[in-house]
Backbone as CSV, one residue per row, in Angstrom:
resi,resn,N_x,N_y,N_z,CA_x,CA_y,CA_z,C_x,C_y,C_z
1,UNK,-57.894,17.733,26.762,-58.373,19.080,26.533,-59.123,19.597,27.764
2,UNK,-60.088,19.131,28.621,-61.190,18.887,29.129,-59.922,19.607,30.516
3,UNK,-58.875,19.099,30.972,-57.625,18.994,32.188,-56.777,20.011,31.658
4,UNK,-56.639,20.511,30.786,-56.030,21.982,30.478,-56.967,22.815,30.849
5,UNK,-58.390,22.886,30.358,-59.250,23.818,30.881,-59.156,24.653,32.357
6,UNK,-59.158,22.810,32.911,-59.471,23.033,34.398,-58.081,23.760,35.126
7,UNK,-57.414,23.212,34.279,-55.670,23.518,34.659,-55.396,25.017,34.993
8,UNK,-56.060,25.615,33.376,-56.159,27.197,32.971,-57.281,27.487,33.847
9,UNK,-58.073,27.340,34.237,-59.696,27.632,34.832,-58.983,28.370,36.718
10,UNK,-58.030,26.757,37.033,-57.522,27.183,38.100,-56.173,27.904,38.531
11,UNK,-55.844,28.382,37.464,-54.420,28.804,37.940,-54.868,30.777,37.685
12,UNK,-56.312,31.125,36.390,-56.683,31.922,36.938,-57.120,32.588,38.291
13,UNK,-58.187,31.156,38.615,-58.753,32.176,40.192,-57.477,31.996,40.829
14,UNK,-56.295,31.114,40.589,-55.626,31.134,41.943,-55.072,32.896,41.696
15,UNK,-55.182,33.319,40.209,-54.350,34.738,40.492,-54.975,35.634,40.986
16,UNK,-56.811,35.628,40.132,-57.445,36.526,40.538,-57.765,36.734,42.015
17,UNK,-57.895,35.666,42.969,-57.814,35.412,44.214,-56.022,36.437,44.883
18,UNK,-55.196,36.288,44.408,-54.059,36.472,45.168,-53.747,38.564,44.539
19,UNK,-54.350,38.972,43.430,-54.326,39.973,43.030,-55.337,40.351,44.202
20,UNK,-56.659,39.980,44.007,-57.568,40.501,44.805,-57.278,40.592,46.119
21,UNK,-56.363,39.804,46.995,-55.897,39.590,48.325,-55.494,41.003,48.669
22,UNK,-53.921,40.924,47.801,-53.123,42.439,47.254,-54.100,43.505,47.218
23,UNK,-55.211,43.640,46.648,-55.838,45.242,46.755,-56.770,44.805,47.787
24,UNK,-57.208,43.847,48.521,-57.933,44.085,49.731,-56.690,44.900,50.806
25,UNK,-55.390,44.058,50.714,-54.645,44.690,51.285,-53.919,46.165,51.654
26,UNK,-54.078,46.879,50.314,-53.818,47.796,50.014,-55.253,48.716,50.144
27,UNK,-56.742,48.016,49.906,-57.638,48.814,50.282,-57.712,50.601,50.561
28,UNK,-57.328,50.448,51.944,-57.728,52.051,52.733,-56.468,53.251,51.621
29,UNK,-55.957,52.645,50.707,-55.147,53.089,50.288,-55.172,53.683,48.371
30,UNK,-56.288,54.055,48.207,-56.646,54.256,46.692,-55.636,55.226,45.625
31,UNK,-54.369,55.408,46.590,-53.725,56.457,45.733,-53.227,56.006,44.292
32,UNK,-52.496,54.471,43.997,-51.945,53.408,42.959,-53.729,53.917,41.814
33,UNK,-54.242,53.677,42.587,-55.392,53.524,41.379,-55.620,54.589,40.848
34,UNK,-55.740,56.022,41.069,-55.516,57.392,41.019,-54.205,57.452,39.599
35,UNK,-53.176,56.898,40.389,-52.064,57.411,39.605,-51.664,56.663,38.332
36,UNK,-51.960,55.258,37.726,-52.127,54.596,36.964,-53.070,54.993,36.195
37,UNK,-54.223,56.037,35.928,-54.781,56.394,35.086,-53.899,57.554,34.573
38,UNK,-52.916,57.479,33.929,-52.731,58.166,32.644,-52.547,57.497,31.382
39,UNK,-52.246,58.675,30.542,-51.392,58.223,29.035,-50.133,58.725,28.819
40,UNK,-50.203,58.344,27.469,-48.717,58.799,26.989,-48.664,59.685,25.918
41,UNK,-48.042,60.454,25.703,-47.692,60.931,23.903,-46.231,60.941,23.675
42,UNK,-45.606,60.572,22.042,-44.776,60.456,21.851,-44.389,62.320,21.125
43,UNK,-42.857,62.356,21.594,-42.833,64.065,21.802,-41.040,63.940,20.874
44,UNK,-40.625,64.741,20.357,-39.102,64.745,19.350,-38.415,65.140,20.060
45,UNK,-37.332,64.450,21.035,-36.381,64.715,21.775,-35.057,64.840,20.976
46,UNK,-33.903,65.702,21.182,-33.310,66.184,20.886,-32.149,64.330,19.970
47,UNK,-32.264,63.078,21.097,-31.919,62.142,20.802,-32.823,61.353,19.811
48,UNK,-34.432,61.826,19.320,-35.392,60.436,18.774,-36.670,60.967,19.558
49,UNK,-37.268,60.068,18.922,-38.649,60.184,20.053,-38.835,59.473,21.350
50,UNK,-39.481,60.350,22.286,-39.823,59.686,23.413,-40.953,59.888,23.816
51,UNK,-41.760,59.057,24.710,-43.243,58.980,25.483,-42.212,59.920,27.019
52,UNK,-43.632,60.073,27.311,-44.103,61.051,28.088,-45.008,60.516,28.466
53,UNK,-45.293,61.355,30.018,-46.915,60.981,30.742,-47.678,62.248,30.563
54,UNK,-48.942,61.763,30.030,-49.973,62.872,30.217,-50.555,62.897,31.522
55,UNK,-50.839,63.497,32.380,-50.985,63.612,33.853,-52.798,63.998,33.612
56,UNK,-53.794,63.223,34.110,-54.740,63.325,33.912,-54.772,64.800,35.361
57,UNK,-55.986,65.450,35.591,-56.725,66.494,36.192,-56.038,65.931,37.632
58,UNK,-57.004,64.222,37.723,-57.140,63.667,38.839,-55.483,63.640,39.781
59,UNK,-54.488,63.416,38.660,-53.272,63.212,39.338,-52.401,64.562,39.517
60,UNK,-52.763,65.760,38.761,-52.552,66.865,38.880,-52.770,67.393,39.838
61,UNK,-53.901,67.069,40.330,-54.514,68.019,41.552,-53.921,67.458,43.233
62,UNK,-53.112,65.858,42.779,-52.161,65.274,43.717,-50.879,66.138,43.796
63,UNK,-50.457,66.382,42.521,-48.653,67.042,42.570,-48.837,68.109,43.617
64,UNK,-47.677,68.161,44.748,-47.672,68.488,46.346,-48.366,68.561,47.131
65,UNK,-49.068,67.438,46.959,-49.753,66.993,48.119,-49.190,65.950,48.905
66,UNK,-49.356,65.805,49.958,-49.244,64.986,51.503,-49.746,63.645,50.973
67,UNK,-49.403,62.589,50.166,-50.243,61.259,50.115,-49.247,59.977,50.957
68,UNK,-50.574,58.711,51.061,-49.640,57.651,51.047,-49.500,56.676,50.464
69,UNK,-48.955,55.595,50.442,-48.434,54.972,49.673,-48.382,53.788,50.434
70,UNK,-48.644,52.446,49.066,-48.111,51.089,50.423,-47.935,50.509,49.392
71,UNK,-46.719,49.819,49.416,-45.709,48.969,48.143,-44.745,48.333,48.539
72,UNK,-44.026,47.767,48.046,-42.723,47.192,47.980,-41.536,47.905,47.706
73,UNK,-40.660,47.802,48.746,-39.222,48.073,48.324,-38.298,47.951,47.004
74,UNK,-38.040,48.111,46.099,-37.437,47.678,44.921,-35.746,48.691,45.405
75,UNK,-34.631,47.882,45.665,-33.590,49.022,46.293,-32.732,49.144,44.694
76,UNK,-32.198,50.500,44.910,-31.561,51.225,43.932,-30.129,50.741,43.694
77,UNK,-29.395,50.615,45.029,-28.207,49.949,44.996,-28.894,48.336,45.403
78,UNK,-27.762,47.556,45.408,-27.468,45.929,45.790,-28.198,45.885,47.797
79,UNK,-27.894,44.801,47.924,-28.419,44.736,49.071,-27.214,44.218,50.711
80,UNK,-26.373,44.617,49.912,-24.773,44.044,50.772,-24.935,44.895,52.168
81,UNK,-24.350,44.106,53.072,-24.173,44.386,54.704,-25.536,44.853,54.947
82,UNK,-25.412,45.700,55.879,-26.911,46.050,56.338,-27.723,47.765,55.082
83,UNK,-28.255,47.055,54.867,-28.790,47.800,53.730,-30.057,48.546,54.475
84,UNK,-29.800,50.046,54.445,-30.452,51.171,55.049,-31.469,51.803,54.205
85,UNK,-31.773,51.737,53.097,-32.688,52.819,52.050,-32.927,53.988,52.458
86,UNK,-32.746,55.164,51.630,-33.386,56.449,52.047,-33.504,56.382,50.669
87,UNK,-33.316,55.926,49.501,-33.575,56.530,47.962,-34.045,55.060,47.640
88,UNK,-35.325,54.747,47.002,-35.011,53.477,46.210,-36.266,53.594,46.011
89,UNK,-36.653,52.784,45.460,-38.277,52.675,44.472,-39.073,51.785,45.360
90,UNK,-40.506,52.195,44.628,-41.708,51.773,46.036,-42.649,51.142,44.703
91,UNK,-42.804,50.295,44.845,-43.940,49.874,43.386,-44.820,49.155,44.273
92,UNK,-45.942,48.968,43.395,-47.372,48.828,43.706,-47.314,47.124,43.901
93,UNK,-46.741,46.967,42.971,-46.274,45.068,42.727,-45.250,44.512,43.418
94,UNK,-45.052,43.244,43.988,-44.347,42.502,44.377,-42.905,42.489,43.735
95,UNK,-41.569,42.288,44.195,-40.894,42.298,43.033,-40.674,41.708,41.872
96,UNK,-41.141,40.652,41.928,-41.118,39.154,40.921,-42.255,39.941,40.149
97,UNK,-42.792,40.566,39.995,-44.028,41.385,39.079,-43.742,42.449,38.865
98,UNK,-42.598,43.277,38.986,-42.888,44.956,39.022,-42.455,45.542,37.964
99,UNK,-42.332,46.638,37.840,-42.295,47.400,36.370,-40.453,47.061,35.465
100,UNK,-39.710,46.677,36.302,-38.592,46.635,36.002,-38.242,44.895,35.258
101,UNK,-39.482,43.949,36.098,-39.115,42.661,35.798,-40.525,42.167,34.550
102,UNK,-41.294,43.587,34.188,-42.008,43.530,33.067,-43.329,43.394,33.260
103,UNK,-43.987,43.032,34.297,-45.359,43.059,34.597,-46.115,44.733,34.955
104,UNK,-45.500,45.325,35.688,-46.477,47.148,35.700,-45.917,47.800,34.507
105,UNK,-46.263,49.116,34.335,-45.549,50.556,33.757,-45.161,51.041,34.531
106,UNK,-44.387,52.090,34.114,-44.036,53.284,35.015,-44.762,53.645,36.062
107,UNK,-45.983,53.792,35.170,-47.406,54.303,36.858,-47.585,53.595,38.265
108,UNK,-46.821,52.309,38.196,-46.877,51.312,38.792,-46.119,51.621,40.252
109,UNK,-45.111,52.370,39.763,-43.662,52.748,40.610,-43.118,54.261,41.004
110,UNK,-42.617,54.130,42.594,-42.579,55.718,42.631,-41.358,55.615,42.880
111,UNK,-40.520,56.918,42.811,-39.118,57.073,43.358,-39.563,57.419,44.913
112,UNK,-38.839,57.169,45.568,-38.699,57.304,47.263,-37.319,58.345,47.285
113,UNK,-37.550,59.484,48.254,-36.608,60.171,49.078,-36.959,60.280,49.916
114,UNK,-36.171,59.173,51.175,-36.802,59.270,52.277,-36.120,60.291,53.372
115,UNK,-36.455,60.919,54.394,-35.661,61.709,55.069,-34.921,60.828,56.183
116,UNK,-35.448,59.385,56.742,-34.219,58.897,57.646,-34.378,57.246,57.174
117,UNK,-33.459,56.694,56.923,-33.118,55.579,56.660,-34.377,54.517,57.259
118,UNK,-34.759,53.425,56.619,-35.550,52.409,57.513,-34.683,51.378,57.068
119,UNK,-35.167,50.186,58.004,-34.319,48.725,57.440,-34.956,48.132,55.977
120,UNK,-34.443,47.769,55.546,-35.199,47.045,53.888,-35.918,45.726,54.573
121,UNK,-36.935,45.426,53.872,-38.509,44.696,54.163,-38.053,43.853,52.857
122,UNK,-38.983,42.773,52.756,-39.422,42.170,51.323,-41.113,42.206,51.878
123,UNK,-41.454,42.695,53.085,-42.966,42.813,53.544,-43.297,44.266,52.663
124,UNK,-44.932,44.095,52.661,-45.166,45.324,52.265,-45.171,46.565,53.354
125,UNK,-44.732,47.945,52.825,-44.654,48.810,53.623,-45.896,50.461,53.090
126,UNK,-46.256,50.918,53.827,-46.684,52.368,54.099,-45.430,53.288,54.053
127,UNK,-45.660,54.027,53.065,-44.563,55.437,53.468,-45.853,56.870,53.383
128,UNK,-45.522,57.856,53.974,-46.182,59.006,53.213,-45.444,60.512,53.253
129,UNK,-45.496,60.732,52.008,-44.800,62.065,51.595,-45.085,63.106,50.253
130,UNK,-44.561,63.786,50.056,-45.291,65.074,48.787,-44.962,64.186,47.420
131,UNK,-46.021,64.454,46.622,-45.999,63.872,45.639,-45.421,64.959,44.506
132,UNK,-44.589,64.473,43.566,-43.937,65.109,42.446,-44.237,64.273,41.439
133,UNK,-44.606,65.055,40.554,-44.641,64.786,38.826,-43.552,64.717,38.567
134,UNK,-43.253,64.055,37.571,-42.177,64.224,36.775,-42.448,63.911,35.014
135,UNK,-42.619,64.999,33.956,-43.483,64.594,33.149,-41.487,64.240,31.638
136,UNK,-40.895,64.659,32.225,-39.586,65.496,31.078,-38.409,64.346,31.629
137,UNK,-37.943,64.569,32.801,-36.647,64.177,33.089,-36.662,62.727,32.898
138,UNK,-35.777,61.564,32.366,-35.959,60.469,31.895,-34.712,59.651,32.594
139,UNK,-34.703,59.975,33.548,-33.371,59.763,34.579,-33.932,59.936,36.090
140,UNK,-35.509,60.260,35.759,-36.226,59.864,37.061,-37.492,58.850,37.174
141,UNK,-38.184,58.581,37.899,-39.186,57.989,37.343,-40.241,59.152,37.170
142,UNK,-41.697,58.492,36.800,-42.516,59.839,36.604,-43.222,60.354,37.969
143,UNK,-43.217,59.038,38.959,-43.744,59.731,40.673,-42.431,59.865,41.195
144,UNK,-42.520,61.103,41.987,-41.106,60.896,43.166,-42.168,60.933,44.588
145,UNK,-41.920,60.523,45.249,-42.682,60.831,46.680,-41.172,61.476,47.687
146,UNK,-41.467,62.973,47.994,-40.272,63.910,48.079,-40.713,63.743,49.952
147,UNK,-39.607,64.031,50.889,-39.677,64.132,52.079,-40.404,63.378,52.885
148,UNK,-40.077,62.158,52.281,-41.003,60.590,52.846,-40.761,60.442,54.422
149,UNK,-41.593,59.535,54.521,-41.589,59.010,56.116,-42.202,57.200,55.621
150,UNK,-41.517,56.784,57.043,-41.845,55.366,57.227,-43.332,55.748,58.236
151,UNK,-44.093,54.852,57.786,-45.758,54.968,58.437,-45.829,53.135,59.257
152,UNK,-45.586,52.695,58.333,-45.971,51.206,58.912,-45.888,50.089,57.765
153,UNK,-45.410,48.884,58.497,-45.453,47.815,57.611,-46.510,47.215,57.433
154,UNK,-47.387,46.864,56.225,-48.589,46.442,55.764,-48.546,45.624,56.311
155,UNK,-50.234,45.237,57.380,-50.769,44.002,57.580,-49.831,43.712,59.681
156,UNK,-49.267,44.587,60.018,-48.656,44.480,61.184,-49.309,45.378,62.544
């Protein structure tokens, strides 16, 4: 009992340590924390019900604005021959953690339109571009970051 403790005791700090690494890393960068404060309400879509984001003040007063961003690549298509991205998702989490493999929400993850291709990373990257709501369309995510740019690869 006594060696499970310690087992569980340490495999916490090893996370809280490696989460905490991640937002030292991300630091100069408070926009993820901003945009993860919303909710939801469930609303009668023409198919059933669906959630929705309630867009708090704080993230409202972001929609077209100039922000940035520093995340992970998550690509939209496969990753065959030389894989260019200008469209693909930017999440806050690693991929082995991200909203698709069940660890974030939605808030977690933005859509990317980038205006010129960069090479695909598994490093973390900086992009910055206009931020879009998306509270309705369910065939987008709920951030788009519109007329992106490559800024820099985290930590380089």
């Amino acid at each position: 009992m006594r060696y499970k403790f310690l087992l569980t005791a340490g495999l916490a700090l090893a996370l809280f340590s490696s989460l905490h690494a991640q937002e030292k890393k991300f630091s100069r960068n408070s926009n993820w924390s901003t945009l993860a404060k919303i909710s939801y309400k469930t609303i009668q879509d023409p198919y059933g019900p669906m959630s929705v984001p309630e867009f708090n003040e704080a993230v409202k007063a972001m929609e077209g604005e100039e922000i940035e961003l520093s995340g992970y690549i998550i690509p939209l298509d496969g990753l065959e021959g030389a894989f260019q991205p200008t469209h693909f998702i930017l999440s806050s989490l690693p991929l082995s953690a991200c909203f698709f493999c069940g660890s974030g929400g939605p808030e977690s993850v933005v859509e990317v339109q980038l205006e010129d291709a960069i090479e695909y990373t598994t490093d973390p990257i900086t992009l910055r571009g206009k931020l879009k709501l998306n509270g309705r369309d369910p065939y987008q995510m709920i951030y788009i970051l519109q007329d992106a740019e490559f800024v820099e690869v985290v930590g380089s």
